[in-house]
Each structure stands twice: as structure tokens, then as C-alpha cells.
ZADO-1210 file (C-alpha; in nm, 4 decimals, padded with zeros to 6 digits):
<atoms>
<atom x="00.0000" y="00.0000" z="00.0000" code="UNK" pos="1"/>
<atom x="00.1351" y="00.3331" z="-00.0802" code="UNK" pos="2"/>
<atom x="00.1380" y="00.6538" z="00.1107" code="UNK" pos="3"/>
<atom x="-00.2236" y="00.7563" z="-00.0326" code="UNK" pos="4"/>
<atom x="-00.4297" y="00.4707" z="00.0995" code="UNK" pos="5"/>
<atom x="-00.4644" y="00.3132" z="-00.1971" code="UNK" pos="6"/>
<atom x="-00.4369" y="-00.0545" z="-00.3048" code="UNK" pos="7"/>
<atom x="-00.1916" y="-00.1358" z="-00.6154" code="UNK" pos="8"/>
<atom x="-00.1289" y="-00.4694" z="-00.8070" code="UNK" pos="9"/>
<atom x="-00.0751" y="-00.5702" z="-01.1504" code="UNK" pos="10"/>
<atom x="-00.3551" y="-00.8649" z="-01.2993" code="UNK" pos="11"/>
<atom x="-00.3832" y="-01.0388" z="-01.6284" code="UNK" pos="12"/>
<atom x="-00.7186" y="-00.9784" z="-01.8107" code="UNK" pos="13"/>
<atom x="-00.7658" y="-01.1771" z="-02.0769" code="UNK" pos="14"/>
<atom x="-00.4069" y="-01.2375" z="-02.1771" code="UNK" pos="15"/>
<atom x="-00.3118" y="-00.8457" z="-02.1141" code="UNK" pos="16"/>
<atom x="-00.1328" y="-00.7398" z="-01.7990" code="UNK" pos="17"/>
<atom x="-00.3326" y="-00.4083" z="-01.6172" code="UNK" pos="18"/>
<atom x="-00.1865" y="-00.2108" z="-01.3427" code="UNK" pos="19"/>
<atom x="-00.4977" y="-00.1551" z="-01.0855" code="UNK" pos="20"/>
<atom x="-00.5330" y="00.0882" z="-00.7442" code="UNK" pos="21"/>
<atom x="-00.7883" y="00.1492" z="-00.5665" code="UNK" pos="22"/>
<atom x="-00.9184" y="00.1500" z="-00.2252" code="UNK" pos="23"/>
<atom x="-01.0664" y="-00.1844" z="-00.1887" code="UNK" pos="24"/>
<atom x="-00.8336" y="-00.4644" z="-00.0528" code="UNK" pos="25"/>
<atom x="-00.6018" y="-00.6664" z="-00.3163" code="UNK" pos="26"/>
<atom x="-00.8106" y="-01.0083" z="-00.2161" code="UNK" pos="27"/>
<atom x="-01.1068" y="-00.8059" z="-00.3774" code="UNK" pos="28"/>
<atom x="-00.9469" y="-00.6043" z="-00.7022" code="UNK" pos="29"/>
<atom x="-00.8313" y="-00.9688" z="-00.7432" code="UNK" pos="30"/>
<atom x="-01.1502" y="-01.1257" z="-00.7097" code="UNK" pos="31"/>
<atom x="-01.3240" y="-00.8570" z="-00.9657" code="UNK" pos="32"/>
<atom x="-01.0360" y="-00.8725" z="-01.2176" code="UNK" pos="33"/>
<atom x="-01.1005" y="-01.3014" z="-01.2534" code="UNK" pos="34"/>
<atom x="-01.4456" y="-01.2359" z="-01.2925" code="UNK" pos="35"/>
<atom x="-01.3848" y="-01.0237" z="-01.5627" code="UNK" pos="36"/>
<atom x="-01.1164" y="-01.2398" z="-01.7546" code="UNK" pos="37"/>
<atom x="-01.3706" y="-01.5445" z="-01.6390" code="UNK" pos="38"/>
<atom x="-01.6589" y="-01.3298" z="-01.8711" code="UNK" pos="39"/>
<atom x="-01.4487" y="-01.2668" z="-02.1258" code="UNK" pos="40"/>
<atom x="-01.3187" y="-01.6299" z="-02.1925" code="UNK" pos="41"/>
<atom x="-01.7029" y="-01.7420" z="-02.1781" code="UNK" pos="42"/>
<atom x="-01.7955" y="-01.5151" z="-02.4444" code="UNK" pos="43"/>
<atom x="-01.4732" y="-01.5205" z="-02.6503" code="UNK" pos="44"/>
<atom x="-01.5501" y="-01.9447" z="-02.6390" code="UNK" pos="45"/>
<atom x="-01.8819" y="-01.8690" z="-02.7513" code="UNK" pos="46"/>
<atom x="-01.8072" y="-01.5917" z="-03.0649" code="UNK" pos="47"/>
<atom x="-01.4692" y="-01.7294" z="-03.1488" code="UNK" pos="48"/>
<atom x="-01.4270" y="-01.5050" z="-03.4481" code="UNK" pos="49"/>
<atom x="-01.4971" y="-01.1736" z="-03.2304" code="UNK" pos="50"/>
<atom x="-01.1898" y="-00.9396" z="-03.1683" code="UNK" pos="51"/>
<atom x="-01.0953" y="-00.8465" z="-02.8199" code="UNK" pos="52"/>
<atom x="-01.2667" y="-00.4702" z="-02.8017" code="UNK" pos="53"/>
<atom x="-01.6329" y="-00.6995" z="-02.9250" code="UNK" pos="54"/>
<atom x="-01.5338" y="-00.9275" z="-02.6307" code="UNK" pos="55"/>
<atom x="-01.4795" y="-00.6894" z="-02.4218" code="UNK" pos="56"/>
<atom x="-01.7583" y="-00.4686" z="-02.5143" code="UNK" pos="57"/>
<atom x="-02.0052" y="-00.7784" z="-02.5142" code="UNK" pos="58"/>
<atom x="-01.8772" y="-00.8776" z="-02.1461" code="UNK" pos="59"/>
<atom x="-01.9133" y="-00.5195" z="-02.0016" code="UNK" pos="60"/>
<atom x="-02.3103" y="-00.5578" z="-02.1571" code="UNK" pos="61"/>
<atom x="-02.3642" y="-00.9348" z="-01.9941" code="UNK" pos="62"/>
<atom x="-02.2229" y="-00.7538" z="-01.6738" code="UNK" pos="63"/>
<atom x="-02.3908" y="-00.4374" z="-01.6855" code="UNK" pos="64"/>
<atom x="-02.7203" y="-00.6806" z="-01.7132" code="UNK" pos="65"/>
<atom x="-02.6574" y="-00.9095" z="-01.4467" code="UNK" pos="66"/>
<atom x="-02.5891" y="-00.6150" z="-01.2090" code="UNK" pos="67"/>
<atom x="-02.8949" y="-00.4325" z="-01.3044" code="UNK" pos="68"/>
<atom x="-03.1028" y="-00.7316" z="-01.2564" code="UNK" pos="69"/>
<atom x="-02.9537" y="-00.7963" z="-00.9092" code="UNK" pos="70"/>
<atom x="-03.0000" y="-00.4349" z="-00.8442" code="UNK" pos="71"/>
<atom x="-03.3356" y="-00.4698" z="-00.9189" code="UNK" pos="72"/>
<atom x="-03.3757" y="-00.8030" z="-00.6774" code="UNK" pos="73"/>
<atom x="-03.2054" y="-00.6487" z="-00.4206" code="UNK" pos="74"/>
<atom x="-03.4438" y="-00.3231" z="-00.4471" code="UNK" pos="75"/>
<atom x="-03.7517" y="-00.5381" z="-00.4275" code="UNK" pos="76"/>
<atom x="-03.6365" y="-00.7417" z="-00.1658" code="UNK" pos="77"/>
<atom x="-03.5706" y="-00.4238" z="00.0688" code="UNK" pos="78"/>
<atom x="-03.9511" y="-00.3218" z="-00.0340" code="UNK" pos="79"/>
<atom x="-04.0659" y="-00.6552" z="00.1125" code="UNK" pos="80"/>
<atom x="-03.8399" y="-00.5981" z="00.4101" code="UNK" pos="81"/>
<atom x="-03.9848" y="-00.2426" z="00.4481" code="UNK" pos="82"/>
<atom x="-04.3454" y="-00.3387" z="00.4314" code="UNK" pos="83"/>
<atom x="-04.2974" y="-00.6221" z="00.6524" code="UNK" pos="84"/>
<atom x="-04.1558" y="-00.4235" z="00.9412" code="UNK" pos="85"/>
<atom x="-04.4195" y="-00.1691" z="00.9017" code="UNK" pos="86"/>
<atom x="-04.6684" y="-00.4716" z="00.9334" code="UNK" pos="87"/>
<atom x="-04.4734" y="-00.5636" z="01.2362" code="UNK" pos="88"/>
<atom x="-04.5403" y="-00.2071" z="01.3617" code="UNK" pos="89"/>
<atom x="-04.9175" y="-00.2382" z="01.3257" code="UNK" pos="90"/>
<atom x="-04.9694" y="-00.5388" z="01.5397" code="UNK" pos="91"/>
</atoms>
């Protein structure tokens, strides 16, 4: 960790080497950067013929989706927690 609080490692994405920092712990920026190369290998085995910006591109959309539908779980899911404890509340 350097002098600024922040987190720095180098990862391999996908066969290129990126330099990452950031606040969150290296067990994490670790974590995120396999799930990445992870979603890019799935789609590159599925489209072989796609170049690596379409890969990339097309992984950032599958993740973008999956995170808005959690988002969206996780939003309805408070609603029902919310309307449950003001049912509790009534009683």
C-alpha cells in the first residue's frame, strides 16, 4: 500500500497485464479482475471469431445486465423488508 491509501497490483485480463489501485483490498481487485477475464473467456468461447474490443464490449453488456437485474432483486427485496416491518409495527 502506498502513502495515499490506496491498493496497487498488476492482474492479467484476458491475456493483457493491467496495473490496478484502488481503495478496496487486493483479495477483492483480485476477485473482480477473474471475474472479468472469467466473462471474457465465456464469451470469446462462444463468438470465437470476435476481436478483443467486441469481447470486451459484449462482457461489459452481460455484466452491466446481471448487475442491473440484481439491483433490481435487491431493491424489491428491501420493499418486502420495508413493508414487513411496518406490518410488524401495526400489530
Amino acid at each position: 500500500m502506498q502513502g495515499d491509501g490506496k491498493n496497487r497490483l498488476t492482474v492479467e485480463i484476458y491475456g493483457q497485464q493491467y496495473r490496478l489501485s484502488g481503495k478496496a483490498s487486493v483479495n477483492h481487485m483480485r476477485m473482480i479482475a477473474g471475474f472479468v477475464n472469467d466473462k471474457m473467456t465465456e464469451i470469446a468461447q462462444m463468438n470465437p471469431r470476435l476481436d478483443t474490443a467486441k469481447i470486451a464490449v459484449l462482457s461489459a453488456v452481460n455484466i452491466a445486465d446481471e448487475y442491473a437485474r440484481l439491483r433490481q432483486e435487491y431493491e424489491q427485496l428491501l420493499k418486502l423488508l420495508q413493508e414487513d416491518a411496518k406490518g410488524n409495527e401495526d400489530e
